[in-house]
C-alpha positions in Angstrom: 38.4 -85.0 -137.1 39.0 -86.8 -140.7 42.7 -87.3 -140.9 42.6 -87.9 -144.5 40.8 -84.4 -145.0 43.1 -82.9 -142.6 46.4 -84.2 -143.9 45.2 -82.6 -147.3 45.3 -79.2 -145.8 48.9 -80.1 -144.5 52.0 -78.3 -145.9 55.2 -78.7 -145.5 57.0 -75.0 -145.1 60.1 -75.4 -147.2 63.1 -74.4 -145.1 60.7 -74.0 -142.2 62.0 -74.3 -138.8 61.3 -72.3 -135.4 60.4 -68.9 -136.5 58.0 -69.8 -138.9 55.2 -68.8 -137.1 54.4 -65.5 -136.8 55.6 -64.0 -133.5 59.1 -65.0 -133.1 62.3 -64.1 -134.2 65.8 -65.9 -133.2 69.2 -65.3 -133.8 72.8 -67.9 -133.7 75.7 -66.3 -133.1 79.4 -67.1 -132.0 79.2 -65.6 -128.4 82.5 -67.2 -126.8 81.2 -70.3 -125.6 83.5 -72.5 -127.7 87.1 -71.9 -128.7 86.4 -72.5 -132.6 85.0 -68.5 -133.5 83.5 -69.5 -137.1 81.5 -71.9 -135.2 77.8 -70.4 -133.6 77.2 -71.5 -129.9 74.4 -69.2 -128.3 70.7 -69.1 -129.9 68.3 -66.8 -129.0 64.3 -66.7 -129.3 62.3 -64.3 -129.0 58.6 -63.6 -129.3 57.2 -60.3 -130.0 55.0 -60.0 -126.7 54.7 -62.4 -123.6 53.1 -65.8 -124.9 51.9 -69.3 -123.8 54.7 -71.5 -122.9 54.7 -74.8 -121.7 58.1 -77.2 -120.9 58.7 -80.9 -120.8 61.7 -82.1 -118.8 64.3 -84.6 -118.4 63.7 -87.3 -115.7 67.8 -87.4 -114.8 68.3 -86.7 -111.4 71.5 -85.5 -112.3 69.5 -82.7 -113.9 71.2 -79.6 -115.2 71.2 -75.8 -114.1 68.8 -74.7 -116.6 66.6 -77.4 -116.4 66.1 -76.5 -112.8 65.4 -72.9 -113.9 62.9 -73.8 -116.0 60.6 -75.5 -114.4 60.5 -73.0 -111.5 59.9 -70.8 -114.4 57.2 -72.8 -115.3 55.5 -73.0 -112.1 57.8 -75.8 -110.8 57.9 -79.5 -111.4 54.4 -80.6 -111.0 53.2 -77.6 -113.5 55.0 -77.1 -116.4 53.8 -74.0 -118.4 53.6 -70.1 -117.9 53.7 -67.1 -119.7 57.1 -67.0 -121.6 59.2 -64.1 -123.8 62.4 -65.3 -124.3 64.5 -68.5 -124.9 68.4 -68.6 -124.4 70.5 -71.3 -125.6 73.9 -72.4 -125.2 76.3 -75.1 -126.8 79.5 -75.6 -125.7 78.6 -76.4 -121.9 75.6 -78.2 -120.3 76.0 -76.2 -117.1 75.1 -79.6 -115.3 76.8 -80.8 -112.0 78.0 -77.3 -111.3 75.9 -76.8 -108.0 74.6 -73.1 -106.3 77.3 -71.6 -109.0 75.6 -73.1 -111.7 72.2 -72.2 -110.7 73.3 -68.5 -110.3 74.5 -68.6 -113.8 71.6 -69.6 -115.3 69.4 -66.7 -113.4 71.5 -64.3 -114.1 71.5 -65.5 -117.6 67.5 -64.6 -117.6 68.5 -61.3 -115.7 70.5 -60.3 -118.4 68.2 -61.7 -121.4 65.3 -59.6 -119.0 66.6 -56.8 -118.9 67.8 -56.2 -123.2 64.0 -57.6 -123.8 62.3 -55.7 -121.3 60.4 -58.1 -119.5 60.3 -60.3 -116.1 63.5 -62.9 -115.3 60.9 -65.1 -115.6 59.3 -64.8 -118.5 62.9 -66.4 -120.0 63.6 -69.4 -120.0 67.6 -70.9 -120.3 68.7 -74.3 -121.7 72.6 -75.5 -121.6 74.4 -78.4 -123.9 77.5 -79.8 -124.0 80.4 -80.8 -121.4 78.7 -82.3 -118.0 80.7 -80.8 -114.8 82.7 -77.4 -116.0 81.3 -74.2 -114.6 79.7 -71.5 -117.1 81.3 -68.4 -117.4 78.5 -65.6 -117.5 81.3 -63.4 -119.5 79.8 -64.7 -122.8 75.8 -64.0 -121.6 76.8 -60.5 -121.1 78.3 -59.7 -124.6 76.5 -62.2 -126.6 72.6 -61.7 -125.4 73.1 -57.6 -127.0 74.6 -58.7 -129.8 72.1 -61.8 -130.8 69.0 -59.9 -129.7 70.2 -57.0 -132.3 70.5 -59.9 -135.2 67.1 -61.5 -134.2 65.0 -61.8 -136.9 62.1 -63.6 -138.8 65.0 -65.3 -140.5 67.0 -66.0 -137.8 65.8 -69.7 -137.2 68.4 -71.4 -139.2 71.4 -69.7 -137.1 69.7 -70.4 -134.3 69.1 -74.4 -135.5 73.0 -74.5 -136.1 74.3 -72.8 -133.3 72.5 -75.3 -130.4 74.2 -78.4 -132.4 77.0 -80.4 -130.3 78.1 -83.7 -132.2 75.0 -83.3 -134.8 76.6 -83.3 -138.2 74.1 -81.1 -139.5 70.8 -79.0 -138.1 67.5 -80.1 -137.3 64.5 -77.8 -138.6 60.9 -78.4 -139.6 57.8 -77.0 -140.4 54.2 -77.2 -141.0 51.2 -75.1 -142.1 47.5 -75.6 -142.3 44.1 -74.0 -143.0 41.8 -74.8 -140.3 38.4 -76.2 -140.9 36.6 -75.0 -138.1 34.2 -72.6 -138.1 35.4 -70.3 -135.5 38.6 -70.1 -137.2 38.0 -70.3 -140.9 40.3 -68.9 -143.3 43.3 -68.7 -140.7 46.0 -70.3 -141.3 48.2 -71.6 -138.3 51.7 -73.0 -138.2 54.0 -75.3 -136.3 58.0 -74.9 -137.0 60.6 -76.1 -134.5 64.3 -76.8 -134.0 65.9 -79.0 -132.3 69.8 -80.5 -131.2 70.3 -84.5 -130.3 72.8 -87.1 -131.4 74.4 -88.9 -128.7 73.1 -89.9 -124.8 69.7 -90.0 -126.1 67.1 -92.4 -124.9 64.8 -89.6 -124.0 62.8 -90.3 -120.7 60.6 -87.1 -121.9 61.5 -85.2 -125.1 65.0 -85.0 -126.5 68.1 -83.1 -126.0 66.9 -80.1 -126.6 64.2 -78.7 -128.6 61.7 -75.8 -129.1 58.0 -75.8 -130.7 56.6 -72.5 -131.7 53.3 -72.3 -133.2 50.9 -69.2 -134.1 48.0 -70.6 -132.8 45.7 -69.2 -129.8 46.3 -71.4 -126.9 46.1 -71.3 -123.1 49.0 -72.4 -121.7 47.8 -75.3 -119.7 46.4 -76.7 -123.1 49.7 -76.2 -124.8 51.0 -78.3 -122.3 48.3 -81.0 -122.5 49.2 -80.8 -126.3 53.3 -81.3 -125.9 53.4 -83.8 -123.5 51.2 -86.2 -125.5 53.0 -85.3 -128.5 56.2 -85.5 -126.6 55.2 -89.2 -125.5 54.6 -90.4 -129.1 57.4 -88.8 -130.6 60.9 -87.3 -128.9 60.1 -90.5 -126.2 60.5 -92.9 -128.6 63.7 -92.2 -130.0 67.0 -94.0 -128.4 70.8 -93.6 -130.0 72.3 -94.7 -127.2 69.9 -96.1 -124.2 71.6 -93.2 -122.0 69.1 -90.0 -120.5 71.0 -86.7 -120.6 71.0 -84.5 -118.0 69.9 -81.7 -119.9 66.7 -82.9 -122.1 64.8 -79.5 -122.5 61.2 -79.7 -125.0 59.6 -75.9 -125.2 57.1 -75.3 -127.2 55.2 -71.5 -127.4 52.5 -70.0 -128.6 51.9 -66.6 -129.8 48.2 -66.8 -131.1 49.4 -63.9 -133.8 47.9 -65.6 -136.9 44.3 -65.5 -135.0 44.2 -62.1 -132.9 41.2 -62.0 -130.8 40.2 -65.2 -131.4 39.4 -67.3 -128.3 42.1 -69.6 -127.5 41.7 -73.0 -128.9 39.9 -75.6 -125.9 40.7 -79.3 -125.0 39.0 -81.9 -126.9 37.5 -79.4 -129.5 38.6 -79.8 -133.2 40.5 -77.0 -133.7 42.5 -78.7 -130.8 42.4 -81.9 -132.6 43.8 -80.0 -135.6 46.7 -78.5 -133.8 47.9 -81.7 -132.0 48.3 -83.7 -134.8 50.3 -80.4 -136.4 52.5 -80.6 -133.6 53.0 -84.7 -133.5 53.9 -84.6 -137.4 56.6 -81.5 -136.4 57.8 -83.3 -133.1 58.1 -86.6 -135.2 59.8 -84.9 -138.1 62.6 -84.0 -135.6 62.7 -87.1 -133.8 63.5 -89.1 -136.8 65.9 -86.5 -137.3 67.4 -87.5 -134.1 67.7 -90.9 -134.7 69.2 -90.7 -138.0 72.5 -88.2 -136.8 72.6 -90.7 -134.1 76.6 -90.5 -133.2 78.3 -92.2 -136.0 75.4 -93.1 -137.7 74.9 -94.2 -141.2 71.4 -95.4 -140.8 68.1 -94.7 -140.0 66.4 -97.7 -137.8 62.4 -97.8 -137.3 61.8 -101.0 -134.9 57.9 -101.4 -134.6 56.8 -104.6 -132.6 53.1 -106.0 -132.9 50.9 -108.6 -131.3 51.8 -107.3 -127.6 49.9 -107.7 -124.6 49.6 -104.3 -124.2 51.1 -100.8 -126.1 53.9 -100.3 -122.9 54.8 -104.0 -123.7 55.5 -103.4 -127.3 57.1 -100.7 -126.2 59.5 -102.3 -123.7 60.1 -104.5 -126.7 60.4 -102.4 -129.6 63.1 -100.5 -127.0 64.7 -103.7 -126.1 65.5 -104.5 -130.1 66.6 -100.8 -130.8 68.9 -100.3 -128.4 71.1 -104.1 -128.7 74.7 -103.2 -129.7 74.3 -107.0 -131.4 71.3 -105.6 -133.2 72.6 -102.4 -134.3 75.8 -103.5 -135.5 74.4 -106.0 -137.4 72.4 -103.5 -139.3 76.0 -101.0 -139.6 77.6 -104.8 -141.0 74.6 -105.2 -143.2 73.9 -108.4 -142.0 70.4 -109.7 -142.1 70.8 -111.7 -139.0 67.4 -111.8 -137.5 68.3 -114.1 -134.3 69.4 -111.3 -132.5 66.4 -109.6 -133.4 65.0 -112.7 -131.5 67.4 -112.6 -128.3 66.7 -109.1 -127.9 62.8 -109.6 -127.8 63.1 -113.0 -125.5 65.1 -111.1 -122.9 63.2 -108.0 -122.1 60.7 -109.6 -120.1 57.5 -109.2 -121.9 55.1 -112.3 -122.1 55.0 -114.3 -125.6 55.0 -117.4 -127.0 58.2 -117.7 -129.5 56.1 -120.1 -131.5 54.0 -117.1 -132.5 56.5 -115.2 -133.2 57.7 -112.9 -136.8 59.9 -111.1 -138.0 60.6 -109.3 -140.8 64.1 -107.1 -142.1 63.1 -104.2 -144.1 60.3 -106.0 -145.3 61.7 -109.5 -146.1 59.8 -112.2 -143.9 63.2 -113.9 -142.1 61.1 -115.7 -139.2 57.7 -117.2 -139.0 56.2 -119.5 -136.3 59.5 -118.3 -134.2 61.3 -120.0 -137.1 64.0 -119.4 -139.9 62.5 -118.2 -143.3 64.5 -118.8 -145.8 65.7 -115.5 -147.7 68.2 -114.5 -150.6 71.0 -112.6 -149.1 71.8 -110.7 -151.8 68.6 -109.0 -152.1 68.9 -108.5 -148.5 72.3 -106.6 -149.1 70.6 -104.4 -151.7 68.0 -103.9 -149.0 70.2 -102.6 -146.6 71.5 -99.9 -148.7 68.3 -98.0 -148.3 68.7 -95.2 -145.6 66.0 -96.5 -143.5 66.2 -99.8 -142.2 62.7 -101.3 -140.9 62.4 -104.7 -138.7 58.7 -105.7 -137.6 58.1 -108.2 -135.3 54.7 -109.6 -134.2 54.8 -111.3 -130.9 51.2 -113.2 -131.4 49.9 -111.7 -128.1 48.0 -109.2 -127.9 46.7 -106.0 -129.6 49.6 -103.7 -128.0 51.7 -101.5 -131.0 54.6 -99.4 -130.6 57.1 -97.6 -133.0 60.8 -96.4 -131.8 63.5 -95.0 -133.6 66.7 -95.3 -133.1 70.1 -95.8 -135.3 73.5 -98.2 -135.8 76.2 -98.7 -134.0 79.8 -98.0 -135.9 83.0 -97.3 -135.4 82.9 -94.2 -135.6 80.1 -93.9 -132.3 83.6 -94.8 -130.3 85.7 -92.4 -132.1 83.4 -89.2 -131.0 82.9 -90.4 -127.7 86.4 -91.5 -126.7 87.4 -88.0 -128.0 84.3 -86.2 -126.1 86.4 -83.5 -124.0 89.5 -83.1 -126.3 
């Protein structure tokens, strides 16, 4: 596939988010979860008939309720897609560490949604966020499930955004469309939206907090599956607020086919599937900087991308190391340009280099070459930092390995929401 041709027939869907493809509708309501009543804390999703579904999961072993659910749900832990109708979504409490009780409530919470939809407890699927170890009352499932499932609607995603958000300070939507330039599909036009909550214990060891993909286009589930874990991998796995997994990380995506009906499903390795996946990596990777950049206390975005390793998972393990440094992050909150921690952070995560081949740059100032000081001006460096994306690139001299993470700065104010968590 020509990317160049392809990202021409790329559009952003202004306001887009999760029911922008044809098929869904969603609904955020206030159901009883939190004490705050102006304050939306149940989402629901809904597609208009049974579609493709596939689920990426958090590697905690402290894993939630829900998550448990789901991947039964999804054929079990070494599967990981199905056939799908409904998504239900709490905030408020992450049902996690609440034993046999817990898992009952998450059931019956796909009982309940089962029975309003009219389809199999199965075919729903549950995700929980919010306080670890505090059981879930069902009370709220049973009023709130009518009542949002009445409200769902095309419109609906934006409620639905807002009412899955714990700390966020604001939602997290996007959207895509395109025209596909294959023959078997021309002149449809598919799209990718999605939604999705994160901004504090996130170092994803799979896909973020919690998000949901929905996209119009025909696809088995097994290749929807193929399709979100690699997207999932490139994107939601290389974002880190925090260097701590939560025990609820939930990545859905669906597919409802509706904008090609009775068009065979789109195939591994074809085009059309090459088409598709890089739709879903520029949604996924939307919301993952979106992550980053409401990280807890936040003021900045931070892209770390390290070069010259001996392999990709080495510049990963590097890139990682430098983006999630407390030293490193709040010297980027103080606006200080101090690349030697930069340094320390790359010399102590264990991957093979010479610091003699070593540079670095800070938002595009060289500040070490040779594994030695450049000199800089500082105050251009201050006026640097008052961009809302701060960049450092570092090129280790080894190898042809590359990786990209995201992540944010450290402040006073990360302590403040966490020390205040519970109350």
């Amino acid at each position: 596939m020509n990317i160049d041709a392809f990202d021409s027939r790329l559009r952003a869907v202004p306001h887009g988010g999760v029911t922008s493809a044809q098929g869904f509708r969603a609904a955020g309501i206030h159901a009883g979860f939190r004490k705050n009543p102006e304050r939306a804390d149940f989402a629901l999703l809904v597609a208009d008939e049974p579609v493709s579904a596939a689920g990426v999961f958090t590697t905690n072993r402290f894993c939630a309720a829900p998550v448990t659910v789901c991947r039964e749900h999804l054929g079990g832990a070494d599967c990981g897609y199905g056939t799908v109708r409904a998504i239900a979504i709490n905030s408020g409490n992450a049902n996690a560490a609440t034993g046999e009780p817990g898992i009952a409530v998450a059931k019956e919470t796909c009982s309940i949604v089962s029975q309003i939809v009219g389809c199999d407890p199965k075919q729903v699927l549950v995700a929980s966020t919010g306080v670890i170890g505090q059981e879930l009352d069902i009370a709220p499932f049973e009023t709130g499930i009518p009542v949002a499932f009445e409200q769902a609607s095309r419109d609906g995603g934006a409620d639905a955004a807002r009412a899955i958000m714990t700390t966020d300070t604001h939602s997290k939507e996007y959207a895509v469309t395109y025209e596909s330039g294959v023959l078997e599909y021309v002149d449809r036009t598919f799209t990718v939206g999605g939604m999705c909550k994160g901004s504090g214990m996130i170092m994803p060891n799979m896909a973020t907090m919690i998000a949901v993909i929905t996209t119009d286009a025909p696809v088995e589930p097994q290749t929807l599956h193929t399709i979100l874990t690699s997207c999932v991998n490139q994107t939601f796995n290389k974002v880190t607020v925090d260097s701590d997994t939560s025990t609820n990380d939930t990545c859905i995506m669906l597919a409802s086919g509706a904008a090609a009906a009775g068009a065979q499903p789109i195939s591994e390795g074809s085009e059309a599937y090459e088409e598709l996946a890089y739709a879903v990596n520029v949604v996924c990777e939307g919301l993952a900087r979106a992550i980053a950049s409401d990280g807890e206390g936040a003021s900045r975005l931070v892209t770390v991308t390290v070069t010259g390793a001996p392999t990709d998972e080495d510049a990963d393990v590097a890139a990682r190391a430098v983006a999630n440094s407390p030293l490193v992050k709040t010297a980027i909150a103080g606006h200080d340009c101090n690349w030697g921690r930069i340094a320390m952070a790359l010399g102590k995560c264990g991957v093979a280099f010479d610091q003699r081949d070593v540079s670095i740059d800070i938002m595009g100032m060289p500040v070490c070459r040779d594994g030695l000081t450049v000199p800089f001006d500082e105050d251009e460096a201050l006026r640097r930092f008052e961009a809302p994306e701060i960049e450092i690139s570092a090129d280790l001299g080894a190898g042809e390995g590359t990786a990209t993470v995201w992540t944010c700065d450290l402040t006073h104010e990360y302590i403040t929401i966490n020390g205040d968590y519970r109350t």
